[in-house]
C-alpha positions in Angstrom: 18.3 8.5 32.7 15.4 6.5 33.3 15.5 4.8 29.7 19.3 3.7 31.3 17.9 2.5 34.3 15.3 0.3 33.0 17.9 -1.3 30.6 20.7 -1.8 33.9 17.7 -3.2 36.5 16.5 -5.5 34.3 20.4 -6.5 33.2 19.9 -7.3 36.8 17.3 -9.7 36.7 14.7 -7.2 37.8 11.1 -6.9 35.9 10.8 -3.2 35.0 8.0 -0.8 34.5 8.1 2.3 32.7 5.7 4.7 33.1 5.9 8.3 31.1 3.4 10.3 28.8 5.4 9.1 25.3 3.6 5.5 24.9 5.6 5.2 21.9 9.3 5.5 23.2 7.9 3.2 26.3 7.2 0.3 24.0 10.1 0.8 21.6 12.7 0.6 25.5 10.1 -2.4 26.1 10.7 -4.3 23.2 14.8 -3.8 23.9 14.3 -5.3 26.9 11.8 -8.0 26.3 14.2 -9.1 22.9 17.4 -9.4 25.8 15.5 -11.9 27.6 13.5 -9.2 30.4 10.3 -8.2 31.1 8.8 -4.8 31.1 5.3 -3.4 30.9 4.7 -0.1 29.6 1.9 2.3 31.3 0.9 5.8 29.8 0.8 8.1 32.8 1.0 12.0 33.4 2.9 11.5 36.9 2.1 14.6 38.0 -2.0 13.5 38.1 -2.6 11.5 41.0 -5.1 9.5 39.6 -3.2 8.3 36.8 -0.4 7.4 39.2 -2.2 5.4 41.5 -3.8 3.4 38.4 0.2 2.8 37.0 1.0 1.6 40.6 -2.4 -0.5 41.0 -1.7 -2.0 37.3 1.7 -2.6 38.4 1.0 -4.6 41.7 -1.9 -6.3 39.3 0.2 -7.8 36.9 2.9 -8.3 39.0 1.9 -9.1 42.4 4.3 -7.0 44.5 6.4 -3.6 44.1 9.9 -3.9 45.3 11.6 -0.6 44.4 10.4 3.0 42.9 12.5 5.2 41.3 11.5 8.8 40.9 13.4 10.4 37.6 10.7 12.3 35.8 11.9 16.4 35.8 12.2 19.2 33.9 14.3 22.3 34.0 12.8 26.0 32.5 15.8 28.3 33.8 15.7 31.9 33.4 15.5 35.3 35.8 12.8 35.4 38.4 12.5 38.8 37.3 9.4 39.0 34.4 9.6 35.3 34.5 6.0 33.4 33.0 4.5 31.5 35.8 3.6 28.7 34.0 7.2 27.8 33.6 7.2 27.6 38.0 4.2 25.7 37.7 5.3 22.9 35.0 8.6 22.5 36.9 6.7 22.1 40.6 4.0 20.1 38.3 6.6 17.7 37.0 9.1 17.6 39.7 7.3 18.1 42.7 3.6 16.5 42.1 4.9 14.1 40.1 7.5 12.6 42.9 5.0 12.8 45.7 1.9 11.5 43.5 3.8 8.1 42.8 5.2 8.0 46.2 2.1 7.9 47.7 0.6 5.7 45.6 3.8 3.7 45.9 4.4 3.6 49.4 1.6 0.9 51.2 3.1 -1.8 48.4 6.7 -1.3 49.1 6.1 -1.1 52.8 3.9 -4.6 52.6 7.2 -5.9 50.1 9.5 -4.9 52.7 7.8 -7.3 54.9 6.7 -10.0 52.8 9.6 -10.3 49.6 12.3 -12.5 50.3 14.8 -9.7 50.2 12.9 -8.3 53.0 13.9 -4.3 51.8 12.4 -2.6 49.1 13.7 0.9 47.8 12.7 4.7 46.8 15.1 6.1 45.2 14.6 10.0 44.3 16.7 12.1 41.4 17.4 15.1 42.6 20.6 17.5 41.2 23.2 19.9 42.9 21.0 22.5 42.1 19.6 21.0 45.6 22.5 22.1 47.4 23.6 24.9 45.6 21.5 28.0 44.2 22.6 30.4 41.2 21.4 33.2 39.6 18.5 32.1 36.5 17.8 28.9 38.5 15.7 29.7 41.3 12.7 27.9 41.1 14.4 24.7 39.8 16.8 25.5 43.5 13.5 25.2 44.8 12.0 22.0 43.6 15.6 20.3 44.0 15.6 21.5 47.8 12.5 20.6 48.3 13.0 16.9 47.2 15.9 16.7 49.3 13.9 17.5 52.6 11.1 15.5 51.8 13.5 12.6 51.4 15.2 12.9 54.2 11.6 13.0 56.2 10.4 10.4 54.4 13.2 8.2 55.4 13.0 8.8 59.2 9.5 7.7 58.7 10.0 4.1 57.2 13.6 3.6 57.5 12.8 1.3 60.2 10.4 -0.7 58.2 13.8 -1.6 55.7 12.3 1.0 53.3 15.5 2.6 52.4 14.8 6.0 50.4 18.1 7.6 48.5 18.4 10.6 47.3 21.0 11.0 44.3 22.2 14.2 43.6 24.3 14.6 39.8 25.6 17.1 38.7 25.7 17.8 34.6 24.5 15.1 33.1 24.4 14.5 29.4 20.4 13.8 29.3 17.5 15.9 27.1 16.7 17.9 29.9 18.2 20.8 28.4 16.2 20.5 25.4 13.2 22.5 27.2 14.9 25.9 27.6 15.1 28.3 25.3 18.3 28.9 23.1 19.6 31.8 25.2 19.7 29.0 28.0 20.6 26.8 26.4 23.7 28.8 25.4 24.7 30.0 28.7 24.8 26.5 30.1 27.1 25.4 27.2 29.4 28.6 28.4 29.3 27.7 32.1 30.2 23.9 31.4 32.4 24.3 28.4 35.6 22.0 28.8 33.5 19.7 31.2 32.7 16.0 29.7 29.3 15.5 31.5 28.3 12.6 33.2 26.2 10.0 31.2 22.9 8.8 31.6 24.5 5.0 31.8 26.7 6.5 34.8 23.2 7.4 37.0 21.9 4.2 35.7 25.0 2.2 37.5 24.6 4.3 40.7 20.5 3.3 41.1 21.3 0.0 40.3 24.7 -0.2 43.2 22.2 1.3 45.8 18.9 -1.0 45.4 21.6 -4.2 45.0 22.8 -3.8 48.2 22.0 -6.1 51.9 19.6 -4.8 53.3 21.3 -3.9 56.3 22.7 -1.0 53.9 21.5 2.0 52.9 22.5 4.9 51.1 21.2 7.9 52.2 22.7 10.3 50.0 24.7 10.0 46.7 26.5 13.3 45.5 27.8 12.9 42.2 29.7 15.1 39.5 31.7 14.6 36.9 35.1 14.8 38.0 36.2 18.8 36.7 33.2 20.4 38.0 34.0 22.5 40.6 30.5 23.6 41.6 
């Protein structure tokens, strides 16, 4: 999704940067965009340290003199029974999902309050990728029902808090999406989720992509709080 993203925001005119620990895949999306006529810079970075997000954000601003918009992707799903579960899987999902979200959005937030201000669009924009498994919980998915919730009430908080400032934070919640998050879990998984959405054509990453870039192109006397998506036989 994020790879999708970058490619439709800078369609748009926008100047991208794509942070992620796979330098290599950054600077091969870079060089897409940069050969279409866009700019991008590419920045190594473990979101989930908050040191290495602040420097993406500081290198950012840098080089670019402003941040207009954040959007918070990054996330992987480990599903499987609470029950004899390996902690470490919890801990990379709250790592990833949860650290990684509030590290950049902290580091984030002073710039897009100042752009907000100062830009001539006078709005800047957080968007945050959450997932139905934010509004619904099932058996094997606990911990991801967690971090999903979680990211949903944060959002909502965080937008009380600057909403006024013309921060607008969005909170877009697909359902199955045909991305490489399901690479991490383990064949069994990976089986059951093929049984439970068998006969459903997923949504595609391009589709998320066009949602992100419909909410941070609107007036700023818009925003959209909330963006509940599936693909059109899911019934869950």
């Amino acid at each position: 999704m994020g790879e999708a993203t970058a490619l439709r925001l800078s369609a748009e005119g926008a100047t991208v940067v794509l942070v992620a620990r796979r330098i290599d895949r950054l600077k091969a999306l870079a060089e897409r965009i940069e050969s279409s006529g866009g700019r991008a810079l590419s920045i190594e970075c473990d979101v989930a340290d908050r040191e290495q997000s602040a420097a993406a954000v500081a290198q950012t601003v840098q080089q670019f003199g402003r941040l207009d918009t954040l959007v918070n992707n990054a996330g992987v799903m480990l599903l499987g029974p609470i029950e004899n579960a390996n902690p470490e899987d919890w801990e990379r999902m709250i790592g990833v999902n949860v650290d990684g979200l509030l590290a950049c959005t902290h580091a984030a937030l002073p710039h897009l309050l100042k752009s907000a201000q100062e830009s001539k669009r006078q709005v800047a924009d957080i968007v945050n990728l959450s997932s139905t498994a934010g509004r619904i919980s099932r058996v094997g998915s606990g911990v991801y029902n967690l971090v999903k919730h979680g990211i949903g009430a944060f959002s909502e908080s965080l937008r009380q808090e600057v909403t006024s400032r013309f921060v607008r934070v969005t909170l877009i919640e697909p359902g199955v999406v045909d991305t490489e998050l399901k690479t991490h879990l383990s064949p069994a998984a990976q089986e059951a989720l093929k049984q439970r959405f068998a006969g459903i054509e997923p949504l595609r990453a391009e589709d998320i992509a066009d949602t992100i870039s419909y909410v941070v192109t609107r007036n700023r006397r818009i925003a959209l709080n909330e963006i509940l998506m599936r693909p059109t036989p899911q019934d869950f």
